[in-house]
PAVO-533724 format. One record per residue: x, y, z of N, C-alpha, C, O in turn; residue in one letter. Coordinates in nm, 3 decimals, padded with zeros to 5 digits. Layout:
SENU      n.u      n.v      n.w     ca.u     ca.v     ca.w      c.u      c.v      c.w      o.u      o.v      o.w  bami
SENU        X        Y        Z        X        Y        Z        X        Y        Z        X        Y        Z     A
...
***
This chain:
SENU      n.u      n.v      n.w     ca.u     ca.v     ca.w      c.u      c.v      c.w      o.u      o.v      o.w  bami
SENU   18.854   14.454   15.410   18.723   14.460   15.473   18.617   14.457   15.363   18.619   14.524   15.260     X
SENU   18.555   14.400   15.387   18.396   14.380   15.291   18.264   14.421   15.361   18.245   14.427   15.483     X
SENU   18.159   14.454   15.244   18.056   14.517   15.299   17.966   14.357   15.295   17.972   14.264   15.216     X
SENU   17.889   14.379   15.411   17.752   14.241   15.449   17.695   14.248   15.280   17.711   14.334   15.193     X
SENU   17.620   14.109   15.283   17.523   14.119   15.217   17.386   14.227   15.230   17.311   14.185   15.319     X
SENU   17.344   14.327   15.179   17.234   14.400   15.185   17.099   14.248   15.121   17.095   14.188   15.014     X
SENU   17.021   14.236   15.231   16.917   14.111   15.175   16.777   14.261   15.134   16.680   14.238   15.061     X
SENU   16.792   14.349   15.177   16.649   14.449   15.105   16.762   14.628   14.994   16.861   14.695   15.025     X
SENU   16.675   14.630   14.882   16.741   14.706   14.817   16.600   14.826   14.781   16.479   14.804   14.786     X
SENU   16.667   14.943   14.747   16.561   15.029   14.756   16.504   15.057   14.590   16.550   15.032   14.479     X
SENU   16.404   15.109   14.629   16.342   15.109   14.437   16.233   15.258   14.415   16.111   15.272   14.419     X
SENU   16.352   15.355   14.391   16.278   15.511   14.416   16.209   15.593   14.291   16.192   15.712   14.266     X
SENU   16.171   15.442   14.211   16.066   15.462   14.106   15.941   15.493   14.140   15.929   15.448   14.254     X
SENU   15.863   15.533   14.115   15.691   15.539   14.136   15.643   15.343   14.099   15.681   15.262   14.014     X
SENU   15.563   15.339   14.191   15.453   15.217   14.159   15.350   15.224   14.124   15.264   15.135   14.126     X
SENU   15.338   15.363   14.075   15.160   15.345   13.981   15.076   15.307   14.077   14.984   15.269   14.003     X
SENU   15.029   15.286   14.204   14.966   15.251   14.299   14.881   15.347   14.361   14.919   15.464   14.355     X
SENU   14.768   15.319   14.424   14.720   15.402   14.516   14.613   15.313   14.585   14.582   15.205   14.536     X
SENU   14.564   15.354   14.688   14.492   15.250   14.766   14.397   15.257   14.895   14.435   15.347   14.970     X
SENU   14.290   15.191   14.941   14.309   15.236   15.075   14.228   15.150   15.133   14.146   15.100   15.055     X
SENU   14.221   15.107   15.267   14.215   14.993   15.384   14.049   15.029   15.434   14.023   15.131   15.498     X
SENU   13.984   14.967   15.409   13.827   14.931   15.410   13.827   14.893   15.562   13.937   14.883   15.616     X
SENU   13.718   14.870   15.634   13.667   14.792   15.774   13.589   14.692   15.659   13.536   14.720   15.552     X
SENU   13.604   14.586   15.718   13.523   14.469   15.651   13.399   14.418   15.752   13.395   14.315   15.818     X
SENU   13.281   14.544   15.739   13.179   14.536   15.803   13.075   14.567   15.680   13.149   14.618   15.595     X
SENU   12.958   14.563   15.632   12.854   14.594   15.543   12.906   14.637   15.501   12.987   14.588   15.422     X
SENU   12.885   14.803   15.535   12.955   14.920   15.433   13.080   14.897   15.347   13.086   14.917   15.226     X
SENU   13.166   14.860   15.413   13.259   14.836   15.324   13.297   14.740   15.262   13.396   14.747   15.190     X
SENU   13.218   14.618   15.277   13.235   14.516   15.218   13.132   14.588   15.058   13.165   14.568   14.941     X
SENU   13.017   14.664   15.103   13.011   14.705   14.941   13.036   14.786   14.898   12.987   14.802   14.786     X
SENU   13.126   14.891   14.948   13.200   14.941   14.852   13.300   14.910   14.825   13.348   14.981   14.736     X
SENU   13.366   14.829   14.861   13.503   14.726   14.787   13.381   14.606   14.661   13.423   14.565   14.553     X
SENU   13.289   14.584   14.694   13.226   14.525   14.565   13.195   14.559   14.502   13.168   14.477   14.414     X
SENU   13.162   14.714   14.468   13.125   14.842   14.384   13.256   14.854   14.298   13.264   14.847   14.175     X
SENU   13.372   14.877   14.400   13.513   14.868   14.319   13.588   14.714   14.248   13.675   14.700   14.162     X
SENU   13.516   14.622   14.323   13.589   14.521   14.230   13.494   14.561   14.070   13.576   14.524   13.985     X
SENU   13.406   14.600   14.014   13.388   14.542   13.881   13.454   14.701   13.824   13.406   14.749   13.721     X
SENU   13.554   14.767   13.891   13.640   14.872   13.804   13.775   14.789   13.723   13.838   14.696   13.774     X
SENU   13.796   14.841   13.600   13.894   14.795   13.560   14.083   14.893   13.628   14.099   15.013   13.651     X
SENU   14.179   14.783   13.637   14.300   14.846   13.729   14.303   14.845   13.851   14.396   14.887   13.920     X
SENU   14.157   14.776   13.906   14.134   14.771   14.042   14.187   14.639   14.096   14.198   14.546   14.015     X
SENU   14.224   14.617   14.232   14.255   14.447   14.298   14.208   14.517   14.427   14.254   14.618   14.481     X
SENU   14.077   14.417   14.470   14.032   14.399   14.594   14.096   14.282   14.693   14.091   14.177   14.630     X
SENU   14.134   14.268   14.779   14.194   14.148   14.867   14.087   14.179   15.011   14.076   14.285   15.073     X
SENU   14.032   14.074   15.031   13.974   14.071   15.194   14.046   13.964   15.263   14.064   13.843   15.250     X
SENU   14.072   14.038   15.323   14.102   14.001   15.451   13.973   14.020   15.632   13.884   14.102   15.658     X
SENU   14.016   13.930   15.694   13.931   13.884   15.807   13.890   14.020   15.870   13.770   14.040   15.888     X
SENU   13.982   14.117   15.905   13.944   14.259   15.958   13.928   14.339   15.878   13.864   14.437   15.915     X
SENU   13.967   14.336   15.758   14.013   14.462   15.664   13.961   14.398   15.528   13.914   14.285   15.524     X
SENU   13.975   14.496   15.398   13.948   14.482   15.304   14.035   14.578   15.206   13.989   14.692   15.203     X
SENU   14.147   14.557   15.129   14.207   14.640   15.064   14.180   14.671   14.916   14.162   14.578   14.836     X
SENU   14.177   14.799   14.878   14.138   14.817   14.770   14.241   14.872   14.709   14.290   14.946   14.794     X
SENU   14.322   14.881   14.581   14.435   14.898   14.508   14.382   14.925   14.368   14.304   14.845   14.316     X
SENU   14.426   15.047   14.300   14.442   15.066   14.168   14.531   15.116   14.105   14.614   15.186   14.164     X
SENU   14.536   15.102   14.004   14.648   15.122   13.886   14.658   15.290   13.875   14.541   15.308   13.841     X
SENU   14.713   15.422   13.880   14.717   15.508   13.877   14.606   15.624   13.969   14.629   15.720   14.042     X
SENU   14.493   15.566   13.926   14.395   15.690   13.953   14.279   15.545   14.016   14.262   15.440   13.954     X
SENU   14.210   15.582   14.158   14.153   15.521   14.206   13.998   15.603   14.217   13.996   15.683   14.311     X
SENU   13.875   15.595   14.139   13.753   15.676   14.198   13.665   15.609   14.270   13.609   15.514   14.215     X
SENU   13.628   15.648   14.439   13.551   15.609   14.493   13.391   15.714   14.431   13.352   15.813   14.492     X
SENU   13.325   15.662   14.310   13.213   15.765   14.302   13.067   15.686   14.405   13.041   15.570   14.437     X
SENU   12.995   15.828   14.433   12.928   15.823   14.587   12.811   15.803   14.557   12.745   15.778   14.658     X
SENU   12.729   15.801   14.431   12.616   15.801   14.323   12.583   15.678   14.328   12.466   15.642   14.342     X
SENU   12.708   15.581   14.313   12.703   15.428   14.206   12.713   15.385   14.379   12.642   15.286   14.397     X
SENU   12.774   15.428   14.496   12.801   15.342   14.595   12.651   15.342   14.673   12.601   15.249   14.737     X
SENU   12.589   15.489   14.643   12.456   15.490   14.717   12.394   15.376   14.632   12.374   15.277   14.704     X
SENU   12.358   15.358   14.505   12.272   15.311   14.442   12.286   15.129   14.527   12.185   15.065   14.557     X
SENU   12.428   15.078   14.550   12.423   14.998   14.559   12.407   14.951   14.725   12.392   14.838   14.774     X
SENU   12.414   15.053   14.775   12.359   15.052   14.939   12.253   15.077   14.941   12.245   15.054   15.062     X
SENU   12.155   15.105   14.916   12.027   15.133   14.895   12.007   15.258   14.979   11.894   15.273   15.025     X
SENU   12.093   15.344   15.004   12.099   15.476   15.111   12.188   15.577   15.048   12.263   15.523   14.967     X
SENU   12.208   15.734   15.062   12.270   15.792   15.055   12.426   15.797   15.104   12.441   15.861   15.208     X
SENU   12.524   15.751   15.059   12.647   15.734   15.088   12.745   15.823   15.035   12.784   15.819   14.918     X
SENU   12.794   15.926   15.146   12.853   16.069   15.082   13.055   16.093   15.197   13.107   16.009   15.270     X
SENU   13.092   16.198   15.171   13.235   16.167   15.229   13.214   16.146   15.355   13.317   16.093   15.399     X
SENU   13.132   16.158   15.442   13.173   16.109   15.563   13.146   16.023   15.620   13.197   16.006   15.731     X
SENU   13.046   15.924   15.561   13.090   15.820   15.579   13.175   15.678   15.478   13.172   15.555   15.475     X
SENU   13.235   15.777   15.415   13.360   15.718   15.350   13.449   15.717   15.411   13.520   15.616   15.410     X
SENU   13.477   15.814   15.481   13.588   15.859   15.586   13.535   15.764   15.691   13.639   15.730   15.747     X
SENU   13.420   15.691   15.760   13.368   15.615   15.875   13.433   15.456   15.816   13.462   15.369   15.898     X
SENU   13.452   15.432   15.650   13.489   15.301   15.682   13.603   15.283   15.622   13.645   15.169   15.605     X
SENU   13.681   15.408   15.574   13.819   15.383   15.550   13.923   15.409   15.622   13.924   15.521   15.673     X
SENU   14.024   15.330   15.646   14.090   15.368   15.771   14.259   15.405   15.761   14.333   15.460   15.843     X
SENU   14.280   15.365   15.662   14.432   15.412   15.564   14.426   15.436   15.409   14.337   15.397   15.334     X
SENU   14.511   15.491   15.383   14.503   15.542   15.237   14.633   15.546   15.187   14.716   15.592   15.265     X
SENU   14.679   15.504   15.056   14.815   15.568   15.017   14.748   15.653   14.867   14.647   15.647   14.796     X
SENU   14.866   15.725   14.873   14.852   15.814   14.719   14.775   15.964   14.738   14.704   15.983   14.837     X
SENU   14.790   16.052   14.652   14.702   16.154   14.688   14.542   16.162   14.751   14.476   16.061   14.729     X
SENU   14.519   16.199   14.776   14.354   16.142   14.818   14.323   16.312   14.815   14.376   16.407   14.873     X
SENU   14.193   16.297   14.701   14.135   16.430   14.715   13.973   16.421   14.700   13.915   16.362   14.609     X
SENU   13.917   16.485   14.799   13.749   16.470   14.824   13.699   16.580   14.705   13.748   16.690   14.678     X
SENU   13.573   16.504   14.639   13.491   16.598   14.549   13.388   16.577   14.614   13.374   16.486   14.696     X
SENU   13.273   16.693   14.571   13.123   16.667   14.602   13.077   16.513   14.607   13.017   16.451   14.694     X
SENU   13.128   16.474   14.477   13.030   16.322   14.480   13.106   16.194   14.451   13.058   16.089   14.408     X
SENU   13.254   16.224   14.487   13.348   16.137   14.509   13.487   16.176   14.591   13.527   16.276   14.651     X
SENU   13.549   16.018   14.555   13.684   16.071   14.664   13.787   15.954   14.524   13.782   15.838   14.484     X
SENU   13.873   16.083   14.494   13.993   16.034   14.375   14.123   16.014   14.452   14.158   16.090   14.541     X
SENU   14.174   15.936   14.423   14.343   15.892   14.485   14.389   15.883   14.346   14.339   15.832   14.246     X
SENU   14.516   15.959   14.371   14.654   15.962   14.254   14.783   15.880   14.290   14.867   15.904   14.377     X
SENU   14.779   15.821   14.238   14.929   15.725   14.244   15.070   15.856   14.294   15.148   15.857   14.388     X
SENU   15.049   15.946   14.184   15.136   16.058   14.125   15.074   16.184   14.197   14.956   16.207   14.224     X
SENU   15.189   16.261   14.219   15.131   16.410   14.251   15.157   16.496   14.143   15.152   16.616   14.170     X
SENU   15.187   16.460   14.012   15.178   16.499   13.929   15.046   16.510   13.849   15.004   16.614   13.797     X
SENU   14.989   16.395   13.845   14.872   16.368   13.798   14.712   16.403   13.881   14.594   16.382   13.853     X
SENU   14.769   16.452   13.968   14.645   16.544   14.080   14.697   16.689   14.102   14.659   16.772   14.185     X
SENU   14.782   16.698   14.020   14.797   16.828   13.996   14.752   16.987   14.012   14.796   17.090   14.063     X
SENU   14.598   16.928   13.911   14.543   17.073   13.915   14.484   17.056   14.051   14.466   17.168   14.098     X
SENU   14.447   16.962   14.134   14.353   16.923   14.250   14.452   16.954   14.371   14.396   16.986   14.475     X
SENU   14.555   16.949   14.371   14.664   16.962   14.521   14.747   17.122   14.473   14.763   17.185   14.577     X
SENU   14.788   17.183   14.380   14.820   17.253   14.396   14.979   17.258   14.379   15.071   17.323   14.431     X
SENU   14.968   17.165   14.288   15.142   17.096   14.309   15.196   17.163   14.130   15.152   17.148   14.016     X
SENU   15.280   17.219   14.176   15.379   17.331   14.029   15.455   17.208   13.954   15.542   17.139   14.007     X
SENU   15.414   17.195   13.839   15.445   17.133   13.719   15.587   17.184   13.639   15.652   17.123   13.555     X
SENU   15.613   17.331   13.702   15.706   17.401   13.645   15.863   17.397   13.699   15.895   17.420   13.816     X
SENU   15.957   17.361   13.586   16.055   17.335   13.630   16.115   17.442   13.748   16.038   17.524   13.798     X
SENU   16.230   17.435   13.781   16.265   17.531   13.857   16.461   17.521   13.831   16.545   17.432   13.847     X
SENU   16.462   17.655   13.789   16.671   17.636   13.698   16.719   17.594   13.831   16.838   17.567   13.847     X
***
């Protein structure tokens, strides 16, 4: 007896990734253009959506997004045009950080660094 071909194989490395799914209406069409001139960043639009992807550590800062909306733009309506997220996602006063790693959001989630025998 033989086993099938497996055509998908699993890969339980980290991808350095983090990300999250825009509405591709005003708002979020500029703050995915705020984030394309970050370096580690890849913006993709798409017809409904707009995805935003970075290399480890993703900062939505709320300062640089107002400046470029010409309005005050703070977490909730960050939360109004984002609609999925992968990776840690943690809200500050004047931004919103995603971690690839829950290691690397560490001091921010609360997550023990310390081995355990």
């Amino acid at each position: 007896m033989s086993t099938a071909h497996q055509p998908f194989s699993i890969d339980r490395t980290s991808s350095n990734k983090c990300g999250v799914t825009l509405m591709n209406n005003q708002n979020g069409y500029v703050v995915a253009d705020v984030m394309r001139t970050k370096d580690n960043v890849t913006v993709t639009d798409y017809p409904s959506m707009i995805r935003v992807d970075g290399d480890r550590v993703l900062t939505f800062d709320f300062d640089e997004i107002s400046k470029a909306l010409g309005f005050d733009f703070d977490q909730s309506d960050f939360e109004e045009v984002m609609s999925t997220h992968y990776g840690r996602m943690v809200h500050l006063d004047d931004s919103t950080v995603l971690f690839a790693n829950p290691e690397d959001a560490a001091e921010y989630i609360d997550f023990d660094l310390t081995p355990v025998d």
